[in-house]
Each structure stands twice: as structure tokens, then as C-alpha cells.
LUMBARO-193097 format. One line per field, with one value per atom (N, C-alpha, C): residue in one letter; atom name; y, x, z. Coordinates in steps of 0.02 Angstrom, whole numbers. Example, Ala and Ser with C-alpha at 12.3 -4.5 7.8 and 13.67 -1.06 7.14 Angstrom:
BEGIN
code	c(a / a / a / s / s / s)
site	c(N / CA / C / N / CA / C)
y	c(-284 / -225 / -165 / -112 / -53 / 2)
x	c(660 / 615 / 660 / 642 / 684 / 645)
z	c(390 / 390 / 390 / 354 / 357 / 394)
# end
This chain:
BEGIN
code	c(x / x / x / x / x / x / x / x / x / x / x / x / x / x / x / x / x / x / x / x / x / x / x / x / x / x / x / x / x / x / x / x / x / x / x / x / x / x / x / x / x / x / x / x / x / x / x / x / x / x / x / x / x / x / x / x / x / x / x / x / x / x / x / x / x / x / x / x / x / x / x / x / x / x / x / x / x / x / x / x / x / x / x / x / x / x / x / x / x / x / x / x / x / x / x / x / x / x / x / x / x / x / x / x / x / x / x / x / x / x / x / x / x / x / x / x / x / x / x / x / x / x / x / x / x / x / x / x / x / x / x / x / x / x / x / x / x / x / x / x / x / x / x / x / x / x / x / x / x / x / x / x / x / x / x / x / x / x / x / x / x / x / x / x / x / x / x / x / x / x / x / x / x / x / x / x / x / x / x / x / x / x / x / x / x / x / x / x / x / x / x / x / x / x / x / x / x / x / x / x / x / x / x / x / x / x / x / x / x / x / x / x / x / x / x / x / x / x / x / x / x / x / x / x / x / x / x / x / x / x / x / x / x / x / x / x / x / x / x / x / x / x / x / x / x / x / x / x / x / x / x / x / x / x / x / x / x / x / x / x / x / x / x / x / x / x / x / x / x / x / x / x / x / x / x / x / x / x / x / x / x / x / x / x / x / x / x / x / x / x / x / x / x / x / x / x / x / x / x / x / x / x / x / x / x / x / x / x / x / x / x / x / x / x / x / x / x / x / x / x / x / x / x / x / x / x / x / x / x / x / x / x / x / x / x / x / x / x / x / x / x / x / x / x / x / x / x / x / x / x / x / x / x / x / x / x / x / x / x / x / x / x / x / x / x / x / x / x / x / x / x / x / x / x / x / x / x / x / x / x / x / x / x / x / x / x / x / x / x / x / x / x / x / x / x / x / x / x / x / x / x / x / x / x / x / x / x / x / x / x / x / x / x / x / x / x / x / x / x / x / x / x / x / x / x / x / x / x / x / x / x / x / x / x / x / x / x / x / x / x / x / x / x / x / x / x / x / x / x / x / x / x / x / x / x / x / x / x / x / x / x / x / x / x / x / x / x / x / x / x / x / x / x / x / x / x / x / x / x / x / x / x / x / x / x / x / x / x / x / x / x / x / x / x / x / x / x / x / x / x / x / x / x / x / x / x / x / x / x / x / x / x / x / x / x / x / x / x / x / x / x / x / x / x / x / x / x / x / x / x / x / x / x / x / x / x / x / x / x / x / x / x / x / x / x / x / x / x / x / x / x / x / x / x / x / x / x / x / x / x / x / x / x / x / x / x / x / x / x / x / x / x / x / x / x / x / x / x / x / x / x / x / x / x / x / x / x / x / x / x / x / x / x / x / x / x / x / x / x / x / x / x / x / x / x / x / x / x / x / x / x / x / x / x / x / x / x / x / x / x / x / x / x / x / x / x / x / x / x / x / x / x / x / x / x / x / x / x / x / x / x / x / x / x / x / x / x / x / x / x / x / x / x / x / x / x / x / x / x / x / x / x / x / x / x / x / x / x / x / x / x / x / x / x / x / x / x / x / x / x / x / x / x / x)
site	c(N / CA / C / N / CA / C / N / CA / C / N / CA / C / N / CA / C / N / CA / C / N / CA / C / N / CA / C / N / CA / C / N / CA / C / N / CA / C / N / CA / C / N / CA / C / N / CA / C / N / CA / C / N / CA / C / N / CA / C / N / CA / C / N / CA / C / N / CA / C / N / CA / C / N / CA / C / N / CA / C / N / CA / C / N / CA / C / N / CA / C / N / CA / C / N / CA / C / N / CA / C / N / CA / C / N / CA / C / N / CA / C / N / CA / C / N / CA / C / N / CA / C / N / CA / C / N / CA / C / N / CA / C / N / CA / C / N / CA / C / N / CA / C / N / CA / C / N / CA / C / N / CA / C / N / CA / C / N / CA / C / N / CA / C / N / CA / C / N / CA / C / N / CA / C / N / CA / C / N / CA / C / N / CA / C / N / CA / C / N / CA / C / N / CA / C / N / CA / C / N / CA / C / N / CA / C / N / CA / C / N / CA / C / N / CA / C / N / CA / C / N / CA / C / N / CA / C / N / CA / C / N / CA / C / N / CA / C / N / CA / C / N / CA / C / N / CA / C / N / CA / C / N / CA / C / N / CA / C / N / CA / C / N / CA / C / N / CA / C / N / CA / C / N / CA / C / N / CA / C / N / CA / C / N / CA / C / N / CA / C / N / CA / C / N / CA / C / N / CA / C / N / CA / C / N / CA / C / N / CA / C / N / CA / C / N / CA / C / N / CA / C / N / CA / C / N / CA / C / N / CA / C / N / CA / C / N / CA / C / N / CA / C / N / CA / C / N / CA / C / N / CA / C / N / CA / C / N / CA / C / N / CA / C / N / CA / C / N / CA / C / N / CA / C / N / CA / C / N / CA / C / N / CA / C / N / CA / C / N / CA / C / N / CA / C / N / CA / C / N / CA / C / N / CA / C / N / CA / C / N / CA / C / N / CA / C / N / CA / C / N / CA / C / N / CA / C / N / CA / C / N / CA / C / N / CA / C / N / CA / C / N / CA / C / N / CA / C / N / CA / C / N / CA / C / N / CA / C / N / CA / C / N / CA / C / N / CA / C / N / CA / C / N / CA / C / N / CA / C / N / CA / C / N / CA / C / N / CA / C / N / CA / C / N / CA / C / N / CA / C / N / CA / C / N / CA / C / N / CA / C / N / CA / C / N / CA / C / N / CA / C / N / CA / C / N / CA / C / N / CA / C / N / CA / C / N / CA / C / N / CA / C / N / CA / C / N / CA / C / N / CA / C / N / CA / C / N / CA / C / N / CA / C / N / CA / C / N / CA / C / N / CA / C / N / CA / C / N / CA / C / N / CA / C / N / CA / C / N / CA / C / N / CA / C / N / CA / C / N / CA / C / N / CA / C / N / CA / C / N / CA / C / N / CA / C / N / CA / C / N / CA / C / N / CA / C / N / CA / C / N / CA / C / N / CA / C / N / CA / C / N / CA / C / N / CA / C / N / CA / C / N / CA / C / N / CA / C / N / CA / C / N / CA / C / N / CA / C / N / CA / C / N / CA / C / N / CA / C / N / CA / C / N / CA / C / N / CA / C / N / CA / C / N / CA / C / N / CA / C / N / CA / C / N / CA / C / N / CA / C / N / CA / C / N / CA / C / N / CA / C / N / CA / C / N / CA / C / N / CA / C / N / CA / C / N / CA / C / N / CA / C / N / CA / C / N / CA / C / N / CA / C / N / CA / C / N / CA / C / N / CA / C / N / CA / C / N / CA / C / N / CA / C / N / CA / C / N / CA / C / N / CA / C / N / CA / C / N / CA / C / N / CA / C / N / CA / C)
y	c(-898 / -849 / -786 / -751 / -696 / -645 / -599 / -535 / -500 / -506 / -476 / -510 / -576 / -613 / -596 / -603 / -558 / -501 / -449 / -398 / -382 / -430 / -433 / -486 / -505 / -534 / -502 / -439 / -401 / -318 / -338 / -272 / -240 / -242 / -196 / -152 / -147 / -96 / -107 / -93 / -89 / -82 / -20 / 6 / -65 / -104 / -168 / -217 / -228 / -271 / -235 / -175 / -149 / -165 / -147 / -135 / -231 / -280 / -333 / -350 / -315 / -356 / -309 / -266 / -237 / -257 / -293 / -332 / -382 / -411 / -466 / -465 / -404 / -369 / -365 / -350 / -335 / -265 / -209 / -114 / -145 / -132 / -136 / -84 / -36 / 30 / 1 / -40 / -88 / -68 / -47 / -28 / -89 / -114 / -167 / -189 / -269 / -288 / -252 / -260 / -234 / -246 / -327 / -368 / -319 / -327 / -295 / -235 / -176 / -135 / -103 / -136 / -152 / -171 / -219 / -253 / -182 / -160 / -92 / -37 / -24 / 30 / 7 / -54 / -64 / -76 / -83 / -99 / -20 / 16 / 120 / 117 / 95 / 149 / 103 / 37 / 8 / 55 / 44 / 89 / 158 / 187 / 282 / 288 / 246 / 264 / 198 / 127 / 103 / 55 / -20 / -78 / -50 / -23 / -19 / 23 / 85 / 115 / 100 / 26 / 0 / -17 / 11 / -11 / -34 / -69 / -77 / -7 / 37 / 104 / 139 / 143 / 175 / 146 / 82 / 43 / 52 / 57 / 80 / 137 / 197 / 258 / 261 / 226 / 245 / 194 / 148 / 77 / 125 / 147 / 198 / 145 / 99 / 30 / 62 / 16 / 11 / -34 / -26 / -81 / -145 / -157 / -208 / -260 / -193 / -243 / -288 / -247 / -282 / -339 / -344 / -388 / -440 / -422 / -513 / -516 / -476 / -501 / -534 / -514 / -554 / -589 / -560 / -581 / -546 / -491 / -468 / -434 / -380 / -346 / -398 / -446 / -514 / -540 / -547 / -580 / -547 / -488 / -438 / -415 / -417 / -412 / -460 / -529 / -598 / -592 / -567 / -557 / -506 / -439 / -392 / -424 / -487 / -518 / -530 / -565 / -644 / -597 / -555 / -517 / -500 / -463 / -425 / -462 / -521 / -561 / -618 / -633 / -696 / -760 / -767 / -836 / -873 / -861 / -893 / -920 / -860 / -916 / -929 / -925 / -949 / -1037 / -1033 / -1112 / -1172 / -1122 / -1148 / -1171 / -1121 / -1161 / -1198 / -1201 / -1278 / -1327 / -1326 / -1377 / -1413 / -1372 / -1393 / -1450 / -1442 / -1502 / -1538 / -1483 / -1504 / -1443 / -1399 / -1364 / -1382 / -1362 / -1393 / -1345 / -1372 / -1338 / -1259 / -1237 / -1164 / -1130 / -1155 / -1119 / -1112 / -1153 / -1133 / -1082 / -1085 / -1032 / -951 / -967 / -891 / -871 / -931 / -909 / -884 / -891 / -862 / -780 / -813 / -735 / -674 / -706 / -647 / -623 / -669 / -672 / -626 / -640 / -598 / -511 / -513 / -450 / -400 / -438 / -406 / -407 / -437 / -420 / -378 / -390 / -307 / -234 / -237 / -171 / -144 / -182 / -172 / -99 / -57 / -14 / -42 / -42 / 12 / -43 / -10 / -52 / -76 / -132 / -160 / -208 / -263 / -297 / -247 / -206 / -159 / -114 / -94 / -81 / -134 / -179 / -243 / -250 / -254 / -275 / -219 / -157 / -96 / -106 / -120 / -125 / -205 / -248 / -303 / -283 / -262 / -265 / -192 / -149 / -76 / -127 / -151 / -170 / -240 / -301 / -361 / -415 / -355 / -385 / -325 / -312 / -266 / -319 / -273 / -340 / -335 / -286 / -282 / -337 / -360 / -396 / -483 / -479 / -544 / -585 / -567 / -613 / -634 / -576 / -593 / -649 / -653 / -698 / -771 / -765 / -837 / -875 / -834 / -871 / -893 / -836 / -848 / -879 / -854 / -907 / -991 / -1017 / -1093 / -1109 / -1058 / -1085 / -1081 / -1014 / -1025 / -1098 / -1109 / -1168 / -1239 / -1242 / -1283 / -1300 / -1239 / -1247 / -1247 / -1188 / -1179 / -1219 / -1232 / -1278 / -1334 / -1358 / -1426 / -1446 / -1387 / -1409 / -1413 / -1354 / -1359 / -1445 / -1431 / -1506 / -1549 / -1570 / -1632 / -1615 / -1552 / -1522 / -1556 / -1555 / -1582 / -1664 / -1686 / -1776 / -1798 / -1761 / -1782 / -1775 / -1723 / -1710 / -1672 / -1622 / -1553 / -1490 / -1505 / -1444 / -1459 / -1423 / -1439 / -1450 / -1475 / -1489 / -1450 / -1410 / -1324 / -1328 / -1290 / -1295 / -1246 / -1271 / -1233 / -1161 / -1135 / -1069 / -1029 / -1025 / -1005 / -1011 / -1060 / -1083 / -1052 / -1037 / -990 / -906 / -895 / -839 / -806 / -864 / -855 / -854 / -881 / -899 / -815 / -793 / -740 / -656 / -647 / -585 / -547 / -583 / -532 / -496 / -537 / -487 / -459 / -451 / -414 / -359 / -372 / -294 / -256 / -271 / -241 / -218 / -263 / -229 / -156 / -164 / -120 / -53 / -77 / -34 / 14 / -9 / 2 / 80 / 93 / 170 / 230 / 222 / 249 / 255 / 192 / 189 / 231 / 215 / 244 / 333 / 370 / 449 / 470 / 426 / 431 / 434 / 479 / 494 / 444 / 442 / 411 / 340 / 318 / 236 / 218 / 161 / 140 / 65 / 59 / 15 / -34 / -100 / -135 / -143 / -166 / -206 / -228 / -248 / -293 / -373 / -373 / -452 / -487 / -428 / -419 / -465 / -412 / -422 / -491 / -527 / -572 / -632 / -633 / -677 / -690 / -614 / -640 / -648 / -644 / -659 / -745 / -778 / -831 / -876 / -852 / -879 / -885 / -826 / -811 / -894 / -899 / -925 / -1009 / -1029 / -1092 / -1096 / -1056 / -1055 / -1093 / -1068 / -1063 / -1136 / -1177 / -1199 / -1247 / -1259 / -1333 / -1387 / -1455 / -1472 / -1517 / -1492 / -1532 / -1486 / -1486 / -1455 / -1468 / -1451 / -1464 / -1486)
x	c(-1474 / -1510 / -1521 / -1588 / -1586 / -1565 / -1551 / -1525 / -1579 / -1668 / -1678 / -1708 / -1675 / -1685 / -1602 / -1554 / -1497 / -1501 / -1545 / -1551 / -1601 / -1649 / -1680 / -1641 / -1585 / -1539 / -1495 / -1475 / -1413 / -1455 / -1520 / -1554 / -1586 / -1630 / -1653 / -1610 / -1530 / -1508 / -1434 / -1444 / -1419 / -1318 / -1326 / -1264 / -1243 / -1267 / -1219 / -1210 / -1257 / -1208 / -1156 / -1160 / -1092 / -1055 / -1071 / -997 / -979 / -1003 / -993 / -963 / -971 / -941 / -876 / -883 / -808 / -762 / -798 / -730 / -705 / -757 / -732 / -690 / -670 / -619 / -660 / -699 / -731 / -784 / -783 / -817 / -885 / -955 / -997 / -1000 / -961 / -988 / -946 / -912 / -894 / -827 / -782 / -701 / -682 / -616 / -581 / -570 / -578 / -574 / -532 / -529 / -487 / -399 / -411 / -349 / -303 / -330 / -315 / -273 / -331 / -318 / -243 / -249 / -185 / -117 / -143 / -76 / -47 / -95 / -81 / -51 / -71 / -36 / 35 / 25 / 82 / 153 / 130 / 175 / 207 / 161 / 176 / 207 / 191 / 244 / 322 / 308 / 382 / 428 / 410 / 425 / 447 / 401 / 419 / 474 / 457 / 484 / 524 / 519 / 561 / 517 / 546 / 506 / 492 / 531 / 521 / 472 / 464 / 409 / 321 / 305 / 255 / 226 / 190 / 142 / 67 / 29 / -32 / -85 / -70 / -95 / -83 / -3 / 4 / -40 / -41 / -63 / -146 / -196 / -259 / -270 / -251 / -240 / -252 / -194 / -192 / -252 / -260 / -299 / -370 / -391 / -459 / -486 / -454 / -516 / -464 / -486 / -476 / -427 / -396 / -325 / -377 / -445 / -467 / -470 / -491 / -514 / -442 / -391 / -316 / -296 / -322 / -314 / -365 / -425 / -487 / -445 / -411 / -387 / -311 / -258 / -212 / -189 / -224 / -202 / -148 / -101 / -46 / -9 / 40 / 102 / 121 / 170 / 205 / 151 / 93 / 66 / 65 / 47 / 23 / 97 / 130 / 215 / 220 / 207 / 228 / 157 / 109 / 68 / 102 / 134 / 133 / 223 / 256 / 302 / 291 / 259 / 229 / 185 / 166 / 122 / 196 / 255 / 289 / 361 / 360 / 433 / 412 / 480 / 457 / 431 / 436 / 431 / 377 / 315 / 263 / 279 / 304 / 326 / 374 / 431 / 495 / 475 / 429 / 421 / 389 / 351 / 304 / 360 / 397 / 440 / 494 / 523 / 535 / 514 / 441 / 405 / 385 / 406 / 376 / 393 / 481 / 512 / 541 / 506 / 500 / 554 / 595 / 640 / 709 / 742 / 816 / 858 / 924 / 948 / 959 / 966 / 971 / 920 / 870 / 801 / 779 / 776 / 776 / 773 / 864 / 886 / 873 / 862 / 861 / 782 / 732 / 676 / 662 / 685 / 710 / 729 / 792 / 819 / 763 / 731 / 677 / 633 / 595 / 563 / 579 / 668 / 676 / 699 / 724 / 701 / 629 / 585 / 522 / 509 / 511 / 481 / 533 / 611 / 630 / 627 / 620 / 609 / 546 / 492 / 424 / 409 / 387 / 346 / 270 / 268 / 291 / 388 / 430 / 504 / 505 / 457 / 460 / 517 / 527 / 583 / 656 / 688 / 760 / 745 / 691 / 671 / 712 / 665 / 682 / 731 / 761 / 858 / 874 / 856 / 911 / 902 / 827 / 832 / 855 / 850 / 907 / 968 / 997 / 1058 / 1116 / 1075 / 1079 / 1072 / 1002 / 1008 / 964 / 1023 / 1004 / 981 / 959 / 964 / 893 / 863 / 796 / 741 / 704 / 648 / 585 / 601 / 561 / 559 / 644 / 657 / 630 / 656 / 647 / 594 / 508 / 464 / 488 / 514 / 485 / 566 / 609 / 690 / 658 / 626 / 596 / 559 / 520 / 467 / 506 / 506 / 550 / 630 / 643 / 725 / 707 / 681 / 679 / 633 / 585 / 553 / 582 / 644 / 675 / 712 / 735 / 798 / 751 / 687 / 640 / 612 / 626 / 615 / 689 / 710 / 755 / 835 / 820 / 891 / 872 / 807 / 795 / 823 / 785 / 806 / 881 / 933 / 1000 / 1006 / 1016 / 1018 / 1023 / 963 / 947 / 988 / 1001 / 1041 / 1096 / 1122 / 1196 / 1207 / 1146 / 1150 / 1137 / 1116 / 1099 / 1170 / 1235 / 1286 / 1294 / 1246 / 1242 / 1254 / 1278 / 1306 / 1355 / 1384 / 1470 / 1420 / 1448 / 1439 / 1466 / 1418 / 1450 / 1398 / 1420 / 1377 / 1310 / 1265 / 1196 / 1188 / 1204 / 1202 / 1240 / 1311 / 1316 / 1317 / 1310 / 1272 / 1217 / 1168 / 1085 / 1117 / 1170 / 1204 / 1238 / 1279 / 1314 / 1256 / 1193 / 1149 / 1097 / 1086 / 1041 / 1073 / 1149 / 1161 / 1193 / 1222 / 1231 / 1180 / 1139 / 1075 / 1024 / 1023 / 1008 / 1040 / 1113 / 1139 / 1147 / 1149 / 1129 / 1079 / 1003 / 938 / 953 / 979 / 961 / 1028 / 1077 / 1119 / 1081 / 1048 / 1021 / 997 / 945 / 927 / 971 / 1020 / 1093 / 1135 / 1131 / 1179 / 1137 / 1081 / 1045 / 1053 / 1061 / 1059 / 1113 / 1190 / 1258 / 1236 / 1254 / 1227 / 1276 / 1349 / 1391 / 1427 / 1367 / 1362 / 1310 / 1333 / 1264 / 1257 / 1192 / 1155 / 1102 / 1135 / 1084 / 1029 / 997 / 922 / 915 / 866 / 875 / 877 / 820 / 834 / 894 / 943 / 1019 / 1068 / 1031 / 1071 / 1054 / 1003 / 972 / 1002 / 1028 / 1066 / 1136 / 1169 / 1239 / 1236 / 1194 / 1218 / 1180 / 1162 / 1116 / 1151 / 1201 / 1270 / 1324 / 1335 / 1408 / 1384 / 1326 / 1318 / 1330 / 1304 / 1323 / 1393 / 1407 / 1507 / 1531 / 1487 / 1545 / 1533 / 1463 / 1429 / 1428 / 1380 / 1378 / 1437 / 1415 / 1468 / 1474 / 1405 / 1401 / 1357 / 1325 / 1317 / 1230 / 1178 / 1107 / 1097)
z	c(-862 / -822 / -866 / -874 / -893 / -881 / -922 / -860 / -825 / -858 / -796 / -732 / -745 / -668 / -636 / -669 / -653 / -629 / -636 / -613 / -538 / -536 / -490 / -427 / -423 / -399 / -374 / -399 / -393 / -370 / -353 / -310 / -365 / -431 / -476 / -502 / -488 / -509 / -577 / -644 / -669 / -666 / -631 / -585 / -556 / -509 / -490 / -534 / -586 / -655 / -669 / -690 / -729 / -686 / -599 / -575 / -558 / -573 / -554 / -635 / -686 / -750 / -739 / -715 / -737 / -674 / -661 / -601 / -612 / -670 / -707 / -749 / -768 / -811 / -898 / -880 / -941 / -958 / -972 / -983 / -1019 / -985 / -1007 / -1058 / -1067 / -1124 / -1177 / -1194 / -1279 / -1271 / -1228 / -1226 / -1236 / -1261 / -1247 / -1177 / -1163 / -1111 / -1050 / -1000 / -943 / -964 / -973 / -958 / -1027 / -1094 / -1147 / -1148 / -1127 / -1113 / -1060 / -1020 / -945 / -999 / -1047 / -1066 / -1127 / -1150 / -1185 / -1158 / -1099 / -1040 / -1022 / -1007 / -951 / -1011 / -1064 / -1120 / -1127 / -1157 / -1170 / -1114 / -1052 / -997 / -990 / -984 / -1005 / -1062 / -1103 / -1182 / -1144 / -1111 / -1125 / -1047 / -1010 / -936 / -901 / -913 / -883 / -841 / -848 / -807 / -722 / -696 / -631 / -613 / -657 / -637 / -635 / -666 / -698 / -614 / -607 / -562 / -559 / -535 / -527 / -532 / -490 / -489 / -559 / -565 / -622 / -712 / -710 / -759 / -771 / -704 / -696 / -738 / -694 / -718 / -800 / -834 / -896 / -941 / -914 / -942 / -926 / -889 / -873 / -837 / -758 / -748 / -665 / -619 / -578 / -546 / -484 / -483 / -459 / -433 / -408 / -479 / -513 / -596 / -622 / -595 / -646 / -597 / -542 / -489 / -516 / -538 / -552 / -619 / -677 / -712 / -720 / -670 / -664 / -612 / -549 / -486 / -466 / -501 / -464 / -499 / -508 / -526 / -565 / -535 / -598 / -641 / -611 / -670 / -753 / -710 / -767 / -807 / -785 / -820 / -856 / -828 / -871 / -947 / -942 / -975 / -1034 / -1001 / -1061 / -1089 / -1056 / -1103 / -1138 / -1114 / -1166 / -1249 / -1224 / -1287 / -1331 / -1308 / -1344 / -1363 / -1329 / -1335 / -1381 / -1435 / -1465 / -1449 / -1383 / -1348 / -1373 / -1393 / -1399 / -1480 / -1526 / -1588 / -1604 / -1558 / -1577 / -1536 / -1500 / -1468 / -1552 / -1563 / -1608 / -1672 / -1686 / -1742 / -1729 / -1671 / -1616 / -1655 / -1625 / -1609 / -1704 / -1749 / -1814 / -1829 / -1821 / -1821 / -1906 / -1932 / -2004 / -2046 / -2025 / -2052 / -2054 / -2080 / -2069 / -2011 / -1999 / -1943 / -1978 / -2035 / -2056 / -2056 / -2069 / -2103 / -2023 / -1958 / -1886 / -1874 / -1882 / -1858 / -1883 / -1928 / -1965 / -1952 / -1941 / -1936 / -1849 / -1811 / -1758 / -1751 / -1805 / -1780 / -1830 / -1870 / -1898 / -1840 / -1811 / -1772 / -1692 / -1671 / -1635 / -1654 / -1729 / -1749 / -1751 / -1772 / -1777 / -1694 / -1620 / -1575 / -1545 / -1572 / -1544 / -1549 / -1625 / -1674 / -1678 / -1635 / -1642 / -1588 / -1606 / -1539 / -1523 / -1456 / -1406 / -1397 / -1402 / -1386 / -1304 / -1295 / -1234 / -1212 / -1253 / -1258 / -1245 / -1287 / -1244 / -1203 / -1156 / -1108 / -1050 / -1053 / -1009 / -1016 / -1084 / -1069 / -1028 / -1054 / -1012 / -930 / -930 / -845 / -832 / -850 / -836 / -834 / -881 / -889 / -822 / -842 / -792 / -697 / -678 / -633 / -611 / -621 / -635 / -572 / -500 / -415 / -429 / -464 / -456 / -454 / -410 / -404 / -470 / -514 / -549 / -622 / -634 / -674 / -645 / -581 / -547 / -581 / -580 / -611 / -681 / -717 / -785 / -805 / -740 / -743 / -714 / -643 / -642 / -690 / -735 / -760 / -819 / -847 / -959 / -951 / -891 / -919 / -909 / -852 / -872 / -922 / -958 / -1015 / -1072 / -1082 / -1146 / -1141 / -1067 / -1082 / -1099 / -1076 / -1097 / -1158 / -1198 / -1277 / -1311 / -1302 / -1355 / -1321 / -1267 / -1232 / -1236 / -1252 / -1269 / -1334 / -1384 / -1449 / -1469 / -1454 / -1471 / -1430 / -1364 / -1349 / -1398 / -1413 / -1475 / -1525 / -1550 / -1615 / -1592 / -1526 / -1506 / -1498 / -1479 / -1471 / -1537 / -1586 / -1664 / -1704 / -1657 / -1713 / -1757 / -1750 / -1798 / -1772 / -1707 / -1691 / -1631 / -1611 / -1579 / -1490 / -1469 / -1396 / -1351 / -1353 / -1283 / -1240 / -1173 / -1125 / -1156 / -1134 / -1179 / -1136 / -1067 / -1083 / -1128 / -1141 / -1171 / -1229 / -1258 / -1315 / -1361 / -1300 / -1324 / -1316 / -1283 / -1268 / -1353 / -1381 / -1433 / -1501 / -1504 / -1539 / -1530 / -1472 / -1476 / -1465 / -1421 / -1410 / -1466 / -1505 / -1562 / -1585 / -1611 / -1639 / -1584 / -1528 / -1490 / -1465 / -1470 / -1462 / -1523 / -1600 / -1640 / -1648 / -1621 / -1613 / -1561 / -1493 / -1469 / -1485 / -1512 / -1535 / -1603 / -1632 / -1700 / -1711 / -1675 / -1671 / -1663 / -1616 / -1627 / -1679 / -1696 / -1777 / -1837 / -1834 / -1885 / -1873 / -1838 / -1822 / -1847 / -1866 / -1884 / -1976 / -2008 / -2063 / -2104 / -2105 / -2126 / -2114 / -2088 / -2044 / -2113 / -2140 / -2157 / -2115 / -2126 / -2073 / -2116 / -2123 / -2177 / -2162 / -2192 / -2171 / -2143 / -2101 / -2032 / -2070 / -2100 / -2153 / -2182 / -2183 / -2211 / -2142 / -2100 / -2035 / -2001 / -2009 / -1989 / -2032 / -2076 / -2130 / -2115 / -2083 / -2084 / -2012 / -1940 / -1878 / -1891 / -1958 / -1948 / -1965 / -2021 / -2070 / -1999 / -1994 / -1916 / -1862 / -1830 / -1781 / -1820 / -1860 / -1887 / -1911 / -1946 / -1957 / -1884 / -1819 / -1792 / -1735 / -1749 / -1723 / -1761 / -1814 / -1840 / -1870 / -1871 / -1865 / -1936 / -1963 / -2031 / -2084 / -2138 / -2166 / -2173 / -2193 / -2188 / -2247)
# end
């Protein structure tokens, strides 16, 4: 269809395309998409203020679109949360090097824990946001989506794989929560401990690449049951 049979469709008036594309979640004046944009906002205010305060309204506001527009683009509050995860948490390539299949059980692991270095240490710091409000208050309904959705998908990837690590014999046979527990919270409370340590002039504080070596070394010491 042309647009100006599109336009003679939608009443001669210019004004109802725009306002019909930007409901589609897309700024006829060349801004980044709606959805984009939302996932950019709602990320800064996680970061500066705290998961619970992230609202639909509030996320508009800063995105410059409307809450109808964040609605044709996610359908809802959770969606749009599980959206600005998924952008800022390793999940999408810690699945992928899962799935390679072609590394050994060390080179995994360590490629992991790089991986969950760089999406903790990254700004806007969305990821220890979410821990602090998990961890501070873990019955909030604000954590709830982003606990239904990502915990049975980590245990779907990464509780699949130890799994197999454990029916193959290369690593000790523990119950797999705490298993992925012993495998990821060290270097997450050093991630979020980290900025603190660093302000202590007479602390030194290695490299994160440093740090990523010996929680990668620690977790197989204590875990595998053979050598790669």
C-alpha cells in the first residue's frame, strides 16, 4: 500500500499516521524506537533509584513516548522488566556458551564467570540494583516477574549443563541449587562488594580478570572430580 493511499485511509491527515506509528512503538521524527528507548530509561532509573520505583508512567516520562506506546510495545510492567533483564544480565550469552559444547569443563567456567563480570560491572549497574532489591526485600512484587521467569531458565540452561557435568563424572554430585549457588555467589558478592573496596586506599583490589581466575580455579578445586 502506498502511503498516500495510507493517508487517504486514515482521513488526509498526516497527524494520524504519526500518531498510529508511534503506537506501534516506533517516533516518526528518526528517535530510537519506543521499545529501545523504554529499555534505556527503565535501565537509568533501576541504576539511580531502585527496581521498585520503575513504573510504566515513570519509564514514559523519561523514554519521551507515551504509557499506551510501552503497552503496544511490551504489553505490561513485567514484560518490560523481563526485557530491560534480559538486555543487562548474562543470560543470553552465558546460554550460548552452554550450548557450544565444544570447551572444556575449565575454559566454561571461566568463560562465564568473565561474562558475569562484564554484565555486573557494566553501567547503567542494573544487575546489583536487582540483587539489592532481591536480597533487601525478597516477598516484593517488584522482584516477583523477573524470579518467575530467569530462575527456571537459569536452571534450564545452566542446571542442565552442571547436571550432565555430574552424570559425565566431572564434577561431584550436589544438589544443583546449591551447586549454581557455590558456582555464581562468590563473584557476585565481590562484584557488588567491589566499589566499596576500591574507595579503601590501602585495600588493594585486583583486576577483575585476576578475580575471575581465582573464583574459576576455587570453584573446580572444590567441585571437579577429575582433571580436563
Amino acid at each position: 500500500m502506498s502511503r498516500s493511499t495510507l493517508l487517504r485511509r486514515l482521513g488526509g491527515s498526516r497527524r494520524a499516521l504519526d500518531e498510529a506509528v508511534r503506537a506501534a512503538g516506533v517516533d516518526p521524527a528518526g528517535q530510537k524506537p519506543v521499545r529501545e528507548r523504554a529499555i534505556d530509561a527503565g535501565a537509568a532509573l533501576i541504576s539511580s533509584r531502585g527496581l521498585s520505583v520503575v513504573s510504566l508512567e515513570r519509564v514514559a516520562a523519561d523514554a519521551q513516548c507515551s504509557v499506551h506506546s510501552l503497552y503496544a510495545a511490551f504489553g505490561g510492567r513485567d514484560e518490560m522488566l523481563r526485557a530491560i533483564f534480559e538486555r543487562y544480565s548474562p543470560i543470553v550469552d552465558v546460554e550460548a556458551v552452554i550450548a557450544r559444547r565444544s570447551a572444556d569443563l575449565h575454559t566454561t567456567v571461566r568463560d562465564i564467570y568473565s561474562l558475569m563480570a562484564t554484565a555486573f560491572s557494566r553501567e547503567p549497574r542494573v544487575l546489583p540494583a536487582i540483587y539489592a532489591e532481591l536480597l533487601a526485600r525478597p516477598q516484593n512484587d517488584s522482584v516477583r516477574p523477573l524470579i518467575e521467569h530467569f530462575l527456571p531458565r537459569m536452571f534450564a540452561s545452566v542446571g542442565r549443563w552442571l547436571a550432565e557435568e555430574i552424570e559425565a563424572g566431572r564434577i561431584r554430585d550436589l544438589p544443583l541449587l546449591p551447586l549454581m549457588q557455590q558456582m555464581t555467589s562468590p563473584l557476585v558478592v565481590h562484584i557488588l562488594l567491589r566499589p566499596t573496596a576500591e574507595r579503601v586506599s590501602d585495600l588493594p583490589t585486583p583486576p577483575l580478570e585476576e578475580v575471575c581466575d581465582v573464583f574459576a580455579e576455587a570453584f573446580l578445586r572444590a567441585v571437579a572430580l577429575r582433571s580436563e
